[in-house]
C-alpha positions in Angstrom: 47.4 188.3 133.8 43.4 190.2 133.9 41.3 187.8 135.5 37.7 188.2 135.7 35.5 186.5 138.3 32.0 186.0 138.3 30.5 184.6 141.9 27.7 185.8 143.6 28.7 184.0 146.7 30.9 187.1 148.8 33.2 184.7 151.0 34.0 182.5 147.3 34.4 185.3 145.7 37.0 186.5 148.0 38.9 183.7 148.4 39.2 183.4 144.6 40.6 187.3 144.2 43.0 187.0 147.3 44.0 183.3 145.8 44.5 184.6 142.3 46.0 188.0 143.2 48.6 186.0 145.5 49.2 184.1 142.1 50.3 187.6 140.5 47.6 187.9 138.5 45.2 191.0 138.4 41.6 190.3 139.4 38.2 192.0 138.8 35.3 190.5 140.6 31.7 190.9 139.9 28.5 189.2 141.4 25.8 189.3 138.9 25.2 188.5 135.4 24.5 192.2 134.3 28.0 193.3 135.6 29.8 190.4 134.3 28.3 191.3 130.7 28.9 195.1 130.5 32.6 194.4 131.9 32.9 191.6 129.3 32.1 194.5 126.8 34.5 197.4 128.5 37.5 195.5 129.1 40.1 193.3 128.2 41.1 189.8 129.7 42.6 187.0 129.8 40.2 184.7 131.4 36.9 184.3 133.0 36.1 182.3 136.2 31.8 181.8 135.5 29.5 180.6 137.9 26.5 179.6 136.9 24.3 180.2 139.7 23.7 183.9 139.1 21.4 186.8 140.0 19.8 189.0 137.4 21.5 187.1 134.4 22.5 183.8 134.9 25.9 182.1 134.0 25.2 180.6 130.8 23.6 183.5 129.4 26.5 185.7 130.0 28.2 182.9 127.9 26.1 182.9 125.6 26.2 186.5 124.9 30.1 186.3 124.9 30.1 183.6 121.9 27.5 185.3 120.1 30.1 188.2 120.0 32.4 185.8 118.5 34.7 186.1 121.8 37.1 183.4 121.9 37.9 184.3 125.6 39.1 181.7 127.5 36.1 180.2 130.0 36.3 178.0 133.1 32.6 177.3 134.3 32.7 177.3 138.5 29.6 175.8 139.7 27.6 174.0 142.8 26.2 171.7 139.5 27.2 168.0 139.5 25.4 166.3 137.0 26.4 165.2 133.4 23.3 167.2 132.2 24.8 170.6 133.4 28.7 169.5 131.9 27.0 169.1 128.8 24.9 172.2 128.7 28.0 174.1 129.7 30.5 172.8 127.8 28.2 173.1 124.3 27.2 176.6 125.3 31.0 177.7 125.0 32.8 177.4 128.0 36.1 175.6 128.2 36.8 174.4 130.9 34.5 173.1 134.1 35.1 173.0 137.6 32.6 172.1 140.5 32.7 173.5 143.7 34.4 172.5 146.7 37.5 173.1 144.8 41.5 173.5 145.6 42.5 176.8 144.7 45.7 175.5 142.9 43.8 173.6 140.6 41.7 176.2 139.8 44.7 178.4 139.4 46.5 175.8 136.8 43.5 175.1 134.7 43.2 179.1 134.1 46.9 179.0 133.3 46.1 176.2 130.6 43.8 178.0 129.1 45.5 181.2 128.6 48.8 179.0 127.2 46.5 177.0 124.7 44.5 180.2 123.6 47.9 181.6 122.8 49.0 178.7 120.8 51.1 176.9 123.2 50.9 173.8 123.5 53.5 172.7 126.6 53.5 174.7 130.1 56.6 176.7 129.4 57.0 179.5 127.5 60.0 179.5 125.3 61.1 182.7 123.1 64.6 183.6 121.9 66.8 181.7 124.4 64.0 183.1 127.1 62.0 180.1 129.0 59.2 181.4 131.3 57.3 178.8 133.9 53.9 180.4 134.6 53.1 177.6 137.6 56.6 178.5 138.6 56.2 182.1 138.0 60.0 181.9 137.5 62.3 182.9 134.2 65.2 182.1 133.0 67.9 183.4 130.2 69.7 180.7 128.3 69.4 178.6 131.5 70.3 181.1 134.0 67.7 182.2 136.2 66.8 185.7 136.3 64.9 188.0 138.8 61.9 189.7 137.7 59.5 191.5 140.0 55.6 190.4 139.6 54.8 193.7 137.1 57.9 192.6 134.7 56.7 189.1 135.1 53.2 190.1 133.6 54.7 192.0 131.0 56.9 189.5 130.2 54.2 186.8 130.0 51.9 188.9 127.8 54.6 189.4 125.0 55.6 185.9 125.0 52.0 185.0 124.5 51.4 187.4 121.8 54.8 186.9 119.6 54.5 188.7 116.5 51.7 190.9 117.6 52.4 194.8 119.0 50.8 195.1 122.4 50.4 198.3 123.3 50.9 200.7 126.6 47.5 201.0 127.4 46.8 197.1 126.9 49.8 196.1 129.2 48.0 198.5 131.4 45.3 196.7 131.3 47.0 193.1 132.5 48.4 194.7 135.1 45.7 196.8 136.6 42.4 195.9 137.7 39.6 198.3 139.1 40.2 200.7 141.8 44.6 200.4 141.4 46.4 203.4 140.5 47.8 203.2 137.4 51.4 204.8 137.6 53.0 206.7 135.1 55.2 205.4 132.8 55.2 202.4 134.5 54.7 199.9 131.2 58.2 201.7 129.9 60.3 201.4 133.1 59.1 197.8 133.1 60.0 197.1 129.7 63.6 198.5 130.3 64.3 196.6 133.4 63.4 193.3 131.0 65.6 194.6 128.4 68.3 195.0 131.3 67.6 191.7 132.8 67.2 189.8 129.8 68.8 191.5 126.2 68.2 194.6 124.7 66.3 192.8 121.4 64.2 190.7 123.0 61.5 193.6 123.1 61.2 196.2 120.1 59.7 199.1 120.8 57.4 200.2 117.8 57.1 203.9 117.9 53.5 205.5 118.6 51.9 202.1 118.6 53.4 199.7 121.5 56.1 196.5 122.1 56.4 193.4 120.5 58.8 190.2 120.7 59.3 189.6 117.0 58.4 186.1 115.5 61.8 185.4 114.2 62.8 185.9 118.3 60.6 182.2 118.7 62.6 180.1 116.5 
C-alpha cells in the first residue's frame, strides 16, 4: 500500500521508508508540514505516519487541515511527546493511532496495517474474499487453503481490491498504490498484474469493468 511519512528528522525518516518499503509497501517521505499538506491534497493513500515536531507547519495542524477536509485517512501520530496532555491533544484533533518514539519498526508496521484493515471495514487481520484468504503481517495468500505465489506488485493489487470489495478501482489508482515519487511507472503493468492474479487465483475473482477499472464483486465476500 501508499504510505506517507512525515519526519523532519533525516536518519528516522530513512529508517521508516527502507523499513516500510522492505514491508512491500510504497513510501513517500516528506519533512515539513507544508509538503505534507499539499501531498495530502495531490495524492492518494493509504496511511499517514505524522510527527508532530515539525518545521514550517507543525503536526497537528497538518491534521487538522486533513479533518477539516472531511478526510477519513487513516493517521498514526509518531512523536518524541510522552505526556497524557499531548495523547489527548492528538488523539481529539483526529489522529488514530499514537506511537512515541524510540519505537520497533514492526510495531509501527502492524499498527499501520490495523488501520488500513479497520478503515476498510475489517474487523479480523485476514482478509477473506471468495474462497481467497490474504495475511497482510504474513504478506502471504492462499486459494481455498492452498498457498499461492504472488510477487510483491500482485500482492498490492491484490490487497487493494480485497479492501475495496464492491467498489471499481481503477488503473491509474492501482498505480497509485504501487508507485511512489520518483519510480517509473511501467506500462501496462496494473493489466499484466491483474492477469497473473486471475491465473494464480480464478478467472472471476477480478471483473474487469470496461473504460472504468477492476473490482472484486460483493457477492465474491460471502
Amino acid at each position: 500500500m501508499r504510505i506517507l511519512v512525515v519526519e523532519d528528522d533525516a536518519l528516522l525518516g530513512d529508517a521508516i521508508q527502507a523499513g516500510l518499503k522492505q514491508s512491500g509497501d510504497a513510501v513517500d517521505w516528506v519533512r515539513d508540514g507544508i509538503q505534507a499538506d499539499h501531498a495530502l491534497l495531490t495524492e492518494a493513500y493509504a496511511a499517514v505516519v505524522l510527527d508532530l515536531g515539525l518545521p514550517r507547519l507543525s503536526g497537528l495542524e497538518v491534521l487538522q487541515r486533513l479533518r477539516h477536509r472531511q478526510s477519513t485517512l487513516p493517521v498514526l501520530i509518531l512523536t518524541a511527546r510522552d505526556t497524557v496532555e499531548d495523547r489527548i491533544q492528538g488523539l481529539d484533533t483526529g489522529a488514530d493511532d499514537y506511537l512515541v518514539k524510540p519505537f520497533d519498526m514492526g510495531e509501527l508496521s502492524a499498527r499501520l496495517r490495523a488501520l488500513i484493515r479497520r478503515a476498510s471495514g475489517f474487523a479480523t487481520p485476514l482478509l477473506q474474499v471468495g474462497g481467497v484468504e490474504l495475511d497482510p503481517a504474513g504478506h502471504c495468500v492462499s486459494y481455498q487453503g492452498a498457498s499461492v505465489d504472488l510477487s510483491s506488485r500482485e500482492f498490492t493489487v491484490l490487497q487493494a481490491l480485497m479492501l475495496n470489495v464492491g467498489r471499481v478501482l481503477s488503473r491509474a489508482q492501482l498505480e497509485d498504490k504501487l508507485y511512489a515519487w520518483g519510480q517509473e511507472v511501467e506500462s501496462n503493468t496494473v493489466e499484466v498484474h491483474i492477469h497473473h492474479l486471475r491465473r494464480k487465483l480464478y478467472p472471476g475473482l477480478i471483473e474487469t469493468i470496461r473504460g472504468v477499472g477492476y473490482l472484486i464483486p460483493r457477492d465474491k465476500a460471502t
